[in-house]
N, C-alpha and C positions, 0 to 999 in steps of 0.2 A: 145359289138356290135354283136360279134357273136351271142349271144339269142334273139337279135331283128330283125335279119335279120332270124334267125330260123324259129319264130315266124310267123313272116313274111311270108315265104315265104310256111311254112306248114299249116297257116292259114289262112291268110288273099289272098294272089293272088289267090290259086285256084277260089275263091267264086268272088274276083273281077278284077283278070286277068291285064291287062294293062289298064285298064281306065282313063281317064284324072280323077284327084282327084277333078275338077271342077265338074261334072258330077256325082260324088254316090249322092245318095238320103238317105233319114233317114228311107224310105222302106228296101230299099238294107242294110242299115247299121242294121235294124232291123233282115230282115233273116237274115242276116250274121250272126248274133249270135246265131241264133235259129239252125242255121250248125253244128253246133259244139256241141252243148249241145245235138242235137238229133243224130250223132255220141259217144256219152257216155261221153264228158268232161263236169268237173264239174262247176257249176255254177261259184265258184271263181275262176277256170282255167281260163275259158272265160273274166270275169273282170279285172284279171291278163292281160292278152292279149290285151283287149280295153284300158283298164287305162297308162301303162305301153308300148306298143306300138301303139298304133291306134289312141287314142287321140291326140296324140301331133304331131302326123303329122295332125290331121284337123286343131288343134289349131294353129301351122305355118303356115299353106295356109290362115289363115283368118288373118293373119298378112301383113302390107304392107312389101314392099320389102326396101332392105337399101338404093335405091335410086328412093325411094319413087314412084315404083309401086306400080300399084293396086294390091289388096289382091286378091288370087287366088280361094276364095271362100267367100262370104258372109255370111255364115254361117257353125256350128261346126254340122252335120247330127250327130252328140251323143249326146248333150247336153241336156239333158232331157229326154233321153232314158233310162226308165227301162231296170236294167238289167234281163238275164232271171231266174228263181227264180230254186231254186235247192228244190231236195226232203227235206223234214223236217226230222229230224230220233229223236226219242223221244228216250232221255235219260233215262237209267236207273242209279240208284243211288243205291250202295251198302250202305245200310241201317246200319249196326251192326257189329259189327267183326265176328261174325258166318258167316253173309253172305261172310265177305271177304273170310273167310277161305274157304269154300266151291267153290266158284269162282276158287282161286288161287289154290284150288287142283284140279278140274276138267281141269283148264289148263294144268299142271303139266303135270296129266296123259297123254291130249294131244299130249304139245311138250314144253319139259324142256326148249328147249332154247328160245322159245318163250314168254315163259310164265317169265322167266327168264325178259325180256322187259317188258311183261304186269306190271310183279313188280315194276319195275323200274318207269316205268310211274307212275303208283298209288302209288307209295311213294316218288315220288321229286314234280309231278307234272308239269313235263315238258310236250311239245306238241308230238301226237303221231309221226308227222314230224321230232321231234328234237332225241325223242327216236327208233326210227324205224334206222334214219344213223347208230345207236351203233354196233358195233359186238357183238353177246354174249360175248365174253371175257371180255369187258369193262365193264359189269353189272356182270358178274360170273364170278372173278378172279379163283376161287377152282376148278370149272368147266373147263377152262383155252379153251377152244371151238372156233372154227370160222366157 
């Protein structure tokens, strides 16, 4: 509950303040998103955000009431809305174990404990999300680092 109201309340009111929920339009719900992404969140932040809290509050107003009021909106202003499209980042692909190797010493030199992670990723295959929570420790026992 607390991430919804979070959410909420750092994204979604500033841009639409106290408005009757009978009243946003699929303009307004359109900038709304383009707020966000042109303050620097990423494209699936934002869909996080819509999917996860925003929708299912339109999707309840277009529902009647439990004793059988009208529905407090006629229609879902998302429903059909692209969302807004993120940069592409074209992969590269370490092609040979030369290339890894070179990769993974150039990180090294960098920063051991980081590169310590880059490892870790390219050899379980976990997402960088899942590998980025680790402490170096958990990837470099020997190293024993935090």
């Amino acid at each position: 509950m607390r991430k919804y109201r979070e959410r909420l309340e750092k994204h979604v009111f500033p841009r639409l303040g106290e408005r009757p929920i009978a009243e946003i339009t699929r303009r307004e719900m359109r900038e709304w998103q383009q707020d966000p992404r042109d303050a620097g969140l990423s494209a699936k932040t934002i869909a996080n955000i819509r999917g996860e809290s925003v929708v299912p509050i339109f999707k309840a107003a277009c529902r009647p009431g439990e004793d059988e009021e009208p529905a407090v909106r006629t229609y879902n202003p998302t429903d059909g809305l692209p969302l807004p499209e993120g940069p592409r980042a074209e992969r590269d692909i370490l092609e040979s174990p030369a290339e890894a190797t070179l990769f993974l010493a150039a990180a090294y030199e960098v920063d051991p404990e980081a590169a310590d992670l880059l490892l870790c990723k390219l050899s379980t295959g976990l997402r960088w999300g899942e590998v980025s929570a680790l402490p170096p420790r958990a990837v470099n026992v020997a190293r024993r680092s935090s």
